[in-house]
ROKOLVEX-40539 format. One record per atom (N, C-alpha, C): residue in one letter; x, y, z. Coordinates in steps of 0.05 Angstrom, whole numbers, plus 5000, padded with zeros to 4 digits. Example, Ala and Ser with C-alpha at 12.3 -4.5 7.8 and 13.67 -1.06 7.14 Angstrom:
BEGIN
A526448865156 A524649105156 A526449345156 S525749555142 S527349795143 S525850015157 
***
This chain:
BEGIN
X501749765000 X500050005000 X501850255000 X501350454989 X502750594979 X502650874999 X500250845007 X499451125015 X496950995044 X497651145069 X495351105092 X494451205094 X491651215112 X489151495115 X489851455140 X489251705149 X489451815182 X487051985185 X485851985205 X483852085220 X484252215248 X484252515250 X484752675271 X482852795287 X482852765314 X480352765327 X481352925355 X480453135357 X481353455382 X479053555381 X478053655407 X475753845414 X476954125407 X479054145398 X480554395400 X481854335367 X480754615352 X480454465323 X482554685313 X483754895329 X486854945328 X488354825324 X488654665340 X491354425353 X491454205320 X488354115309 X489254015294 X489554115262 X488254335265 X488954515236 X492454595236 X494354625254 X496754655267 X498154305252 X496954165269 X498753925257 X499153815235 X496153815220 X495453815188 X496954065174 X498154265183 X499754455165 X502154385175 X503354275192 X506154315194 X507054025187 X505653845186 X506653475174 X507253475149 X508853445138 X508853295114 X507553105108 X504953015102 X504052775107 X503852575078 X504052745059 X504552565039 X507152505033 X509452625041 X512152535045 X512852255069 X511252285083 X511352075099 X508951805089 X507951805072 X506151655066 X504551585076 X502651815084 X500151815094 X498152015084 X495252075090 X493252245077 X491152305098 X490452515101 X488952565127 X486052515113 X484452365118 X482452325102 X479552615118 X480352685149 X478352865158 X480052925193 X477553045204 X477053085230 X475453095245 X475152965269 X473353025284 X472653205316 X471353375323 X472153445347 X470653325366 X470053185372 X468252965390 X469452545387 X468652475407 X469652235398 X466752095387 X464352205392 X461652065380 X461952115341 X462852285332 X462752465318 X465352255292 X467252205314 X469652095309 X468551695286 X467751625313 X466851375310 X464051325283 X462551555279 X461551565260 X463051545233 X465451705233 X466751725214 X468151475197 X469451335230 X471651105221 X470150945205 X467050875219 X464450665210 X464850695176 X464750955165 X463651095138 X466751045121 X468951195138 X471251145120 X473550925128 X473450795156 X475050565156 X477350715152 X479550875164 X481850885163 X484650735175 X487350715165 X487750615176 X489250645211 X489450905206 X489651105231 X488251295245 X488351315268 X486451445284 X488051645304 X488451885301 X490052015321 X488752185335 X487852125366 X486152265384 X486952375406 X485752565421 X485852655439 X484452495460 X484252525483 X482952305507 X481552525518 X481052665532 X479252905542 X478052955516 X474652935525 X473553115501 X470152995501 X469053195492 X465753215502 X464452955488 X461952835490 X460452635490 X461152335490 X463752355482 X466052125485 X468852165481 X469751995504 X473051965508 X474151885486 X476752015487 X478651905471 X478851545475 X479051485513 X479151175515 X476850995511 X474551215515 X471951015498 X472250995473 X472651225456 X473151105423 X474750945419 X476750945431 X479450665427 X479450415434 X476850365455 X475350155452 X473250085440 X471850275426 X469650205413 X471650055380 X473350285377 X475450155351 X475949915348 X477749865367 X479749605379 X476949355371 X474249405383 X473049225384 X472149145359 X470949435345 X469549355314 X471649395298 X473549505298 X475649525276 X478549425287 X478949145299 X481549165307 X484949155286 X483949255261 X486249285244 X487749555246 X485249805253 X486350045261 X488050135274 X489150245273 X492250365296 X491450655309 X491350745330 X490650805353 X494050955362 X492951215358 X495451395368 X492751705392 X494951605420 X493451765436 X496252045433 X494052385446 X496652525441 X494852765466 X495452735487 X494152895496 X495953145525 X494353255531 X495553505550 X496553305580 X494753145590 X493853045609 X497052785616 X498252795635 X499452555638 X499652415660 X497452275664 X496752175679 X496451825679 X498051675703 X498551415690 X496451235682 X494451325694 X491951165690 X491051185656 X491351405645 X491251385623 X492851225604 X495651335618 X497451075603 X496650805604 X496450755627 X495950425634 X493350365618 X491750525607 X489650425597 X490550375568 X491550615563 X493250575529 X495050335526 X496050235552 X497149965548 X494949785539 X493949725547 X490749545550 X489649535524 X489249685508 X488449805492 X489849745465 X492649695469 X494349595449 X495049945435 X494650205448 X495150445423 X498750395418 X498350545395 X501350525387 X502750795402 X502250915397 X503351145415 X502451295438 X503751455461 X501751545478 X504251875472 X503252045465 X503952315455 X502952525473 X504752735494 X504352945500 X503453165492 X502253305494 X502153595486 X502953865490 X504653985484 X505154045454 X507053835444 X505153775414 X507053585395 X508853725378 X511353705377 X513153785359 X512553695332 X514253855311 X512853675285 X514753415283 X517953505295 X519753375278 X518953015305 X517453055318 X516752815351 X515052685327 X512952835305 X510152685304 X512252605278 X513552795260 X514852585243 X515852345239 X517152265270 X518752015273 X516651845278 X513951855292 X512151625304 X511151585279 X510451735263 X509451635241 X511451515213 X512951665218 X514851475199 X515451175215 X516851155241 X516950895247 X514350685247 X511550835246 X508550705237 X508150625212 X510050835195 X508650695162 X511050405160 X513950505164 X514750295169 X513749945177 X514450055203 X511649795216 X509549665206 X507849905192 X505049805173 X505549605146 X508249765133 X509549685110 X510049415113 X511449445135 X512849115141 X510648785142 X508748895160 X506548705162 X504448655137 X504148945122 X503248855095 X505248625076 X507548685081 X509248535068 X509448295072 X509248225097 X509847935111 X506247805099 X503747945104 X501447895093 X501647745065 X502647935044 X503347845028 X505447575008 X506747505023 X509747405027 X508047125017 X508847094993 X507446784980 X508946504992 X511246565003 X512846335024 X511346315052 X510146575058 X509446565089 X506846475091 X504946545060 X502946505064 X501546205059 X504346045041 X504145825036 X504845655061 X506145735080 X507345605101 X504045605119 X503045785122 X501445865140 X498745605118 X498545585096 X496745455089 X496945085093 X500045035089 X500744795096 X500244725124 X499744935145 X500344915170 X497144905172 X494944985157 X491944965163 X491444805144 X492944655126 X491244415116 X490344195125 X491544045147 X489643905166 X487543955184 X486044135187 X483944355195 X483144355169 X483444495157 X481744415136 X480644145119 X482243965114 X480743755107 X479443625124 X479843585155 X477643515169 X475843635165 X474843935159 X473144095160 X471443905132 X473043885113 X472343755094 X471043545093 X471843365109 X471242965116 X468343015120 X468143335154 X465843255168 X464343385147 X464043575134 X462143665115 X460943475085 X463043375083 X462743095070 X460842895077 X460642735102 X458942535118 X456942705127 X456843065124 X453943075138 X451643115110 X452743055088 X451543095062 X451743455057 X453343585066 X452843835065 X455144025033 X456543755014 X457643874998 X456443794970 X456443914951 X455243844927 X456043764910 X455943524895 X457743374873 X459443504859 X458243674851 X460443904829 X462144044847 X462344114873 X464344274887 X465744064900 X465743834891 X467843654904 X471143614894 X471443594860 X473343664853 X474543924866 X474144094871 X475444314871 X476144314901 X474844264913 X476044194946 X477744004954 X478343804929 X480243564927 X483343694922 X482243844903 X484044024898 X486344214904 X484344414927 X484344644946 X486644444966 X484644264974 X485544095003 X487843964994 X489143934976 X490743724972 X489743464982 X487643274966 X486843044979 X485742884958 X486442574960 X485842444937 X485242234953 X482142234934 X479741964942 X479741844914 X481041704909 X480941504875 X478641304878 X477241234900 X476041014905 X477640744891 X476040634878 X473040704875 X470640614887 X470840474911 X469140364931 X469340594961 X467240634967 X468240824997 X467140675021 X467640685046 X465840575062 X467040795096 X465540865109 X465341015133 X465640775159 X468640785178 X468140615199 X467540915218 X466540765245 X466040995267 X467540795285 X469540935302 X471240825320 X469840905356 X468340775360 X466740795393 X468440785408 X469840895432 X470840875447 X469840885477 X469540635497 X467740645518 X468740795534 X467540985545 X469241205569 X469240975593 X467140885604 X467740715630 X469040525628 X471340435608 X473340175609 X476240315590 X477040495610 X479340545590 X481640575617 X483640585602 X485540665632 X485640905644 X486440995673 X486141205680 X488241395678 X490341275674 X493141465660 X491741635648 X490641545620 X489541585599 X486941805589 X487241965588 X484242135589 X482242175564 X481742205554 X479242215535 X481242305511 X483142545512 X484042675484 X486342475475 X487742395502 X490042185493 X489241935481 X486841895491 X485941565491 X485141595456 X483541825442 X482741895418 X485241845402 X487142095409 X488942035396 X491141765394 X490041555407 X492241315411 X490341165390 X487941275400 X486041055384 X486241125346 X487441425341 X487241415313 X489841445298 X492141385325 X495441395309 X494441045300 X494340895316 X494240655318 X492740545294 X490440675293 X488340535264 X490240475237 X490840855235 X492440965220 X494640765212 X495940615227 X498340425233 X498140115214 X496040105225 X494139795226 X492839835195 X490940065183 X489539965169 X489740225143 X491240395158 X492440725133 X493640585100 X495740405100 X497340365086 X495140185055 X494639975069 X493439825054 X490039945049 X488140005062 X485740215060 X486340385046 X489240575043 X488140805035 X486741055048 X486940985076 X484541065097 X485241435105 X483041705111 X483941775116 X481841775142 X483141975164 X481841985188 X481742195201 X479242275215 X478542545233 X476842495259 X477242695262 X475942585296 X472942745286 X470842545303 X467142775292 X465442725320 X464842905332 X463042785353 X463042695367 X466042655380 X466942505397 X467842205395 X468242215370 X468841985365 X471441885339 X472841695331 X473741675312 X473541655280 X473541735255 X472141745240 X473441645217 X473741365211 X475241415182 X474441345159 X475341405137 X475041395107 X475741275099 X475240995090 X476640785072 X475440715044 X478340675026 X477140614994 X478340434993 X476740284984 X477739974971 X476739934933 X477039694936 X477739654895 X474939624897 X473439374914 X471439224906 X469539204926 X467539244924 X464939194953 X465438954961 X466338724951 X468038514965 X469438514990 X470938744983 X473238755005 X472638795031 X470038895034 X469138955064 X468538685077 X468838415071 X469438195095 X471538315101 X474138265088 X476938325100 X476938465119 X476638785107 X475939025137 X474738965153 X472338825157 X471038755172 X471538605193 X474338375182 X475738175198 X479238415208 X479338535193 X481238695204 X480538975228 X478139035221 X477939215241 X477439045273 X476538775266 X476138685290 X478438595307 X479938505293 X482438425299 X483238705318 X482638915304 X485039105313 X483039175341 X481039165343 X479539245374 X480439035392 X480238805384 X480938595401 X485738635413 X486038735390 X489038875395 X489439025418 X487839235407 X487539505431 X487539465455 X485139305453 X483739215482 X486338995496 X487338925487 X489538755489 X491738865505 X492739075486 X495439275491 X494539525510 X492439605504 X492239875515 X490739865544 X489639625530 X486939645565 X484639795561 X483639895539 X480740095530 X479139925513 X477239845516 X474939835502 X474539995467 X474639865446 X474039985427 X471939865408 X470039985402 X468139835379 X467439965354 X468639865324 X469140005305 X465539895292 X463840125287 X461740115258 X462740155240 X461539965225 X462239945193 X459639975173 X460440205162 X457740255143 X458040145114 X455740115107 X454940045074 X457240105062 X457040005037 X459740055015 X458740245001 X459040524990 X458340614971 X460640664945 X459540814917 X461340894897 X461541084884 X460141224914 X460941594908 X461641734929 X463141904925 X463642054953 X461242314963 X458942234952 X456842364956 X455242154979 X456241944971 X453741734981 X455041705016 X457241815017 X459241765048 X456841805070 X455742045062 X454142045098 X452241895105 X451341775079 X449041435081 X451241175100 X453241165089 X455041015100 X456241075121 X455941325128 X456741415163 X454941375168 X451941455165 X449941375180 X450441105193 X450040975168 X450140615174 X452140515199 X454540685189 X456440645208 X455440675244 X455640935246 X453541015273 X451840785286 X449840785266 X447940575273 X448640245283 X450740165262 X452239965268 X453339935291 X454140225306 X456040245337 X453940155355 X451840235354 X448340285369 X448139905369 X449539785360 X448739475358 X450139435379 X452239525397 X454039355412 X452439355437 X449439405443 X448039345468 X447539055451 X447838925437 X446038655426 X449338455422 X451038535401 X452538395403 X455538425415 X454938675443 X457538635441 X459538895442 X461338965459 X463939155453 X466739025446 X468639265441 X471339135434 X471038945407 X469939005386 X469138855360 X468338965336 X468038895315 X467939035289 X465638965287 X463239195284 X460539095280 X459139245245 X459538985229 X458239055201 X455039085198 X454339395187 X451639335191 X449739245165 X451139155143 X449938995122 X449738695141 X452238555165 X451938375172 X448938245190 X448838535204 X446838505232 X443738605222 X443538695203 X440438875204 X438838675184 X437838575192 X435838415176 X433938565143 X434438325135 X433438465100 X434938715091 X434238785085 X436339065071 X437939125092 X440339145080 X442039325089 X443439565087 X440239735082 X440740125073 X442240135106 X442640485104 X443340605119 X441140725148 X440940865158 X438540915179 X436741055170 X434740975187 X431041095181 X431941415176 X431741485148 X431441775150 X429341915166 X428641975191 X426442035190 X426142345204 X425242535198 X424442745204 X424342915236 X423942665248 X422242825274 X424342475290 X425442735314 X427642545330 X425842455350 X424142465356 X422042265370 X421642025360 X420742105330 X420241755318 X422641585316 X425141795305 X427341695309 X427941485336 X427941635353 X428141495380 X427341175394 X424241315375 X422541025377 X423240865352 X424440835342 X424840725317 X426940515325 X428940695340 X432040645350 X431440415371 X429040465393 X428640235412 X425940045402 X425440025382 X423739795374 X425939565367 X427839725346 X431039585343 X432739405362 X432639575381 X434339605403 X434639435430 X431339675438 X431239615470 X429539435480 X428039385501 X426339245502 X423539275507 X420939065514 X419239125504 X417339375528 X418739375547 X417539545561 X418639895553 X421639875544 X422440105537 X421040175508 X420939995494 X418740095465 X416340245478 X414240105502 X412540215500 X413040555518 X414840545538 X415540835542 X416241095513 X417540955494 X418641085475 X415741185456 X413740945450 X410941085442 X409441295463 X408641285492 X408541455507 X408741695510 X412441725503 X413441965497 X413842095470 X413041955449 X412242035421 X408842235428 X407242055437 X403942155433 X403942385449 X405842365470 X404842525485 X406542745491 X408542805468 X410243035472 X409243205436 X407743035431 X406643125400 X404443255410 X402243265429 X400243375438 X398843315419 X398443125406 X396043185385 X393543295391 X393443155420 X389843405437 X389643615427 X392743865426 X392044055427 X392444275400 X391544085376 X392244075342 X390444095335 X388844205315 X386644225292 X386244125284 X384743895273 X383743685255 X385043655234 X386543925217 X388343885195 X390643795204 X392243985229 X394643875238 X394043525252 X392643455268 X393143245271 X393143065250 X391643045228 X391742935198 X393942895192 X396043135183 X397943205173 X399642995194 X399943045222 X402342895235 X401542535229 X399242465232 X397942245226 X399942175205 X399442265182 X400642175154 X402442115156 X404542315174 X407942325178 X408242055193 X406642025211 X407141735233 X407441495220 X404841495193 X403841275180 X406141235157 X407341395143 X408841455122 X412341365151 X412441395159 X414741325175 X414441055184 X411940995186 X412640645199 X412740505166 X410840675153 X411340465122 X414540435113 X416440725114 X418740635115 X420140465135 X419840435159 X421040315170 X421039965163 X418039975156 X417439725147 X419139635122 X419639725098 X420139625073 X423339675081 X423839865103 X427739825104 X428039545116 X425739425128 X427439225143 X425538955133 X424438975116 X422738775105 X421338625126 X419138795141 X418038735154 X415438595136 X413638425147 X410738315137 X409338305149 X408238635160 X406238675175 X403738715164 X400938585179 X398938555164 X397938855153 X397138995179 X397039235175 X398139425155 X400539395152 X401639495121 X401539405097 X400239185093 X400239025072 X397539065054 X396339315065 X394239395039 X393639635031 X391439765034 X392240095017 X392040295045 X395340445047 X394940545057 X393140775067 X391640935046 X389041035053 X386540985072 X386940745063 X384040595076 X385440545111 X388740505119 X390240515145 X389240765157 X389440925147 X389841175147 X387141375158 X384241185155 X382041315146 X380741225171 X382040945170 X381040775203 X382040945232 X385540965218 X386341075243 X384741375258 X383241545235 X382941775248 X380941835263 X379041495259 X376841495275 X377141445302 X379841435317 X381041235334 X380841545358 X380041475387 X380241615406 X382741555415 X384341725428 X387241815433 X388141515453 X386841335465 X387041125478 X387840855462 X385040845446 X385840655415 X387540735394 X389040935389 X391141055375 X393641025392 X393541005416 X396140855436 X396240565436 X393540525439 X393740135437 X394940035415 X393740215388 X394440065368 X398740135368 X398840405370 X401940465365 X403340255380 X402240225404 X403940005419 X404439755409 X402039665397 X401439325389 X403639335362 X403539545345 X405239565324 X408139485329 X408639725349 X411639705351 X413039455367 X411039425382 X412139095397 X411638815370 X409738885358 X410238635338 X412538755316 X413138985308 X414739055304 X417838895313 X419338915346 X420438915353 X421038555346 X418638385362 X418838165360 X419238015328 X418338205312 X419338045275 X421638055274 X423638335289 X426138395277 X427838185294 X426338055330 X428537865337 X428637665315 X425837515311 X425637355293 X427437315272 X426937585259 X428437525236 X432337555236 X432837695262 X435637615265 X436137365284 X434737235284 X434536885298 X434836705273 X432836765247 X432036605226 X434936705215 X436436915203 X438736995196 X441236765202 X441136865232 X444136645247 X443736405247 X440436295246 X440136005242 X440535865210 X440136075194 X440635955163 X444236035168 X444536235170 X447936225171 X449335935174 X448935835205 X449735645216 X449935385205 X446435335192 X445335105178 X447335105152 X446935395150 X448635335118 X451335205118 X452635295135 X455735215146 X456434995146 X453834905164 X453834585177 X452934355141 X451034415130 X451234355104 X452934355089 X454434555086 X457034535067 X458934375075 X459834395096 X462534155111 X460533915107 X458933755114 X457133605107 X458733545080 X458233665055 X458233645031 X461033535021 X462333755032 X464633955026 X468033805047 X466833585061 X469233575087 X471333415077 X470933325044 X473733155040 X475333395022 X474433635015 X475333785012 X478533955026 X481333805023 X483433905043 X483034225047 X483134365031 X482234665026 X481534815037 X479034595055 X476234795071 X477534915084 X476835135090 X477835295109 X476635485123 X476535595148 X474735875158 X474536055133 X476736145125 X476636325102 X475336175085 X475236025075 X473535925057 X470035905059 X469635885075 X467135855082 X465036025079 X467636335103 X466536535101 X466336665072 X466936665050 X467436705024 X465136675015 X464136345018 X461236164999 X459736315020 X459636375045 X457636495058 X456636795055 X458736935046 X459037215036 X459337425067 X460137295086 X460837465113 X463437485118 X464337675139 X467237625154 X467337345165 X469437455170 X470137125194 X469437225223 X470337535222 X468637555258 X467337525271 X465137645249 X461137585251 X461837305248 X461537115229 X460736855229 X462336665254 X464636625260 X466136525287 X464236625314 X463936885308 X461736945338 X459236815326 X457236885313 X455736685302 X454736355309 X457236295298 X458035895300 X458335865324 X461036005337 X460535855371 X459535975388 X457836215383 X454636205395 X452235975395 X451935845370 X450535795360 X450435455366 X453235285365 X454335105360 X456035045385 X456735255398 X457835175427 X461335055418 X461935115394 X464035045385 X465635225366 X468535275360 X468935425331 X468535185310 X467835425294 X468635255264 X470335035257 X472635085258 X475534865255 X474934605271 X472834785307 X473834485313 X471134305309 X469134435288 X466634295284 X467334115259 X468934285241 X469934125214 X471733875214 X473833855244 X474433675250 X474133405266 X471033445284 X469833275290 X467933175276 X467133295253 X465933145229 X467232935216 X469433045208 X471832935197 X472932665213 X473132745239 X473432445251 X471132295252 X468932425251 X465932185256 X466232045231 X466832145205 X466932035184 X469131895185 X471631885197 X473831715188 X473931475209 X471931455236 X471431255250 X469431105235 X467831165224 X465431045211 X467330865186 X468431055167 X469930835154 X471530615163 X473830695183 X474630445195 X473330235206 X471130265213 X468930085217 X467929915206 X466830065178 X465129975166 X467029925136 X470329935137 X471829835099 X474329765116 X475429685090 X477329495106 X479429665088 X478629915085 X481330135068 X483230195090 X485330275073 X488030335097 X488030585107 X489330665124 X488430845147 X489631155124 X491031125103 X492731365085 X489731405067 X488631215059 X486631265034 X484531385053 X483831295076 X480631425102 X481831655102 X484931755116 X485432005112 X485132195089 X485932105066 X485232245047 X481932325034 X480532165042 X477132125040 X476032385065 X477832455079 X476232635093 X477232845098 X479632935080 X480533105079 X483133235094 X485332945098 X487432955102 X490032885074 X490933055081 X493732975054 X495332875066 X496133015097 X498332825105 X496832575126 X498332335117 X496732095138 X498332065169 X500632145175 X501432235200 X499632395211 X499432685200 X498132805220 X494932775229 X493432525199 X491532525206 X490632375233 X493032165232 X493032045256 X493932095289 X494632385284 X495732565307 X492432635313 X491132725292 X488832855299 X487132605312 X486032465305 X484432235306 X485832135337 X488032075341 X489231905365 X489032235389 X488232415380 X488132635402 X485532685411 X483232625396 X480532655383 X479232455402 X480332175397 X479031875411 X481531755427 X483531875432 X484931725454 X485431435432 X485931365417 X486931155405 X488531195370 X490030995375 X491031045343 X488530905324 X489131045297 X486530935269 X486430615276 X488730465276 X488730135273 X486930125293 X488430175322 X487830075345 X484830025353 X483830345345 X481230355342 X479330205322 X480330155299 X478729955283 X478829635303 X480829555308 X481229295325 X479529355340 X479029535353 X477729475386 X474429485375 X473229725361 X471229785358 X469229665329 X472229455310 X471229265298 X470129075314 X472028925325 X470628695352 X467828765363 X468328935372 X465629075386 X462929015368 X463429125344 X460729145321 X460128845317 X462928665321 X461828395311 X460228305332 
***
């Protein structure tokens, strides 16, 4: 800037017609833009012309010099603040400290006193414009806020708040590259009541997201921010496939944590999407997926395509955080807390105290919200299963008692389809399992991983699953099949103990016989001798 404006402000309009003639002020590179003799008078001015200097007196009618220099400081703190007055008194000074003024000036001002403050001011001014400017300093200063900013980015991202077309350019801006082409949102839960006490909430965050970073950055692609109190990361993978893996790797790494660190961690895993628009559907899911560990569990990777029966969209969009609520414990909680949760729906909605149109109108919203809830979770409720109008036409004949009975009867048969149907889920899981080894057990190959593959799950979910379910793992169900079948042959053929091994899915015939003699306490022969005799 080439040139400053100054603004002079004296009840005594001598003193400043005197200073304005004896300054050089365009030699010094400055411009008196006016004057004022009042400080009310003053502050009107700066409002209108914004200068970047202010040179006042402190005594003076309807306002102080030290009230205008705080009224400045507050609405204009770029302004510079030069006090110059008769009065020297420390209290003034000490306030001009406070105040940040650049100068505190006696009176009478010399010209050649006001020449130097203002030359060493344009100086000063010069300097900081410079450094403002300074494409090294300002690039330093942007490198130094680009992590602030792309978090700013992530969370504006997952709250759906950026628009397809302004995403390139913030990729850009941010220096940040999402290639996908698969995205998926984990949420990292961290239990406050099981962590160590060393440890406090910001450390424990940050251990929990050097560590992810560590574990799952390199190969993911992952990036990560903290949202809500919680951990938040971004992972791209090749193929909607790949989320068993993560699924089996995030669990691993909670079960790590909890291992090494002593804290409780439970990672949600949302939907796969294949846009970076679609992320906050997949945070949702994620979230929601955390909301499962009252059912299955903390310290574990909870997939919510794995756990939510029939579809596996993202959460009930729904409008009004009451239904939400109730939505969350039909899911959730139990059947006495469902019916508190309707309770506090009817009766914080007041419908009593609504117009025949508004209660209509909320009616619709109620009815239109259980119909979604229904088709997200492929419910087959009778009640929904014909025209909703005619639902709709019954309900409004309903006194505020029978409009509770029915909400209640809904949401509890509600509640009870969704155990059902995550009962009927883990029971076909299991069945299926148990069928395939069935099929499948002379197969050497089989394997956990394998299984989970033809089943299309992790191995975390399905292992918790099976020896829920089965009271056993997997491996050691595949191997007591395996021996029922290789006792039965020795029994019942007079094949050698290398060919029974190989029939049930041993290559090597030592170890099958390590297994089998650990299994039944006897070697293959021994056991055909003893338990041949026996049959005869």
């Amino acid at each position: 800037m080439d040139t400053y404006t100054v603004l002079l402000v004296d009840d005594e309009e001598e003193v400043i017609r005197v200073i304005m003639k004896k300054t050089d002020w365009e030699g010094l590179g400055f411009s008196v833009i006016g004057y004022a003799n009042n400080g009310a008078r003053a502050l009107e001015m700066v409002e209108e012309f914004q200068p970047d200097v202010v040179m006042t007196d402190i005594r003076m009618p309807y306002m102080d010099g030290l009230e205008l220099a705080g009224r400045i400081k507050a609405e204009y703190p770029m302004t510079r603040i030069l006090f110059f007055t008769g009065f020297d008194e420390f209290e003034y000074a000490r306030e001009a400290v406070r105040l940040e003024v650049e100068e505190y000036l006696l009176k009478p001002v010399s010209s050649a006193g006001l020449t130097s403050v203002f030359a060493q001011l344009k100086k000063k001014m010069d300097q900081e414009i410079s450094e403002k400017k300074n494409a090294e300093i300002l690039q330093k200063y942007y490198l130094e806020s680009l992590p602030v900013m792309q978090a700013n980015f992530y969370s504006s991202l997952i709250e759906g708040r950026i628009r397809e077309e302004e995403i390139p350019r913030y990729l850009s801006d941010y220096q940040i590259t999402l290639p996908g082409p698969c995205y998926c949102c984990l949420v990292f839960h961290i239990s406050s009541g099981q962590a160590p006490e060393e440890l406090g909430p910001v450390l424990l965050n940050a251990s929990v997201r050097r560590q992810a970073l560590e574990r799952l950055g390199e190969k993911w692609q992952v990036e990560s921010f903290p949202y809500l109190g919680n951990i938040v990361l971004i992972v791209q993978m090749k193929s909607e496939q790949e989320i068993q893996a993560l699924t089996d790797e995030c669990d691993r790494f909670c079960r790590y944590f909890c291992h090494i660190i002593g804290a409780v961690v439970t990672v949600g895993i949302g939907p796969v999407c294949s846009s970076l628009t679609e992320l906050s559907g997949s945070y949702s899911g994620a979230r929601e997926a955390v909301s499962y560990r009252v059912i299955y569990g903390v310290s574990r990777a909870i997939n919510l395509k794995e756990i939510v029966p029939g579809k596996a969209a993202g959460t009930d969009a729904q409008s009004d955080a009451l239904l939400t609520a109730l939505f969350k414990t039909i899911r959730l909680g139990s059947g006495e807390e469902t019916v508190r949760a309707v309770d506090k729906y009817l009766r914080q909605m007041s419908f009593q105290d609504q117009s025949l149109q508004q209660y209509q109108i909320h009616l619709m919203e109620l009815l239109s919200a259980l119909y979604r809830f229904v088709a997200n979770h492929d419910i087959t409720s009778d009640p929904f299963s014909g025209d909703m109008r005619m639902l709709c036409n019954s309900l409004l004949d309903l006194e505020p008692d029978a409009l509770r009975k029915w909400l209640v009867d809904i949401s509890l048969s509600f509640r009870e389809e969704l155990i059902c149907a995550r009962s009927r889920s883990t029971r076909s899981l299991v069945s299926g399992a148990k069928e395939y080894v069935h099929q499948n057990y002379q197969n050497a190959e089989l394997s956990l991983d394998g299984i989970c593959q033809v089943l299309g799950v992790s191995n975390s979910y399905f292992s918790t699953i099976f020896k829920k379910k089965t009271g056993k793992s997997f491996i050691a169900y595949l191997t007591d099949y395996r021996m029922e079948q290789a006792s039965r042959l020795l029994i019942e053929t007079d094949e050698k103990s290398y060919v029974i091994a190989k029939r049930v899915g041993y290559l090597d015939p030592n170890y099958f016989s390590y297994v089998f003699k650990k299994h039944y306490g006897l070697s293959p022969s021994r056991y055909r001798t003893e338990h041949g005799e026996s049959e005869k």
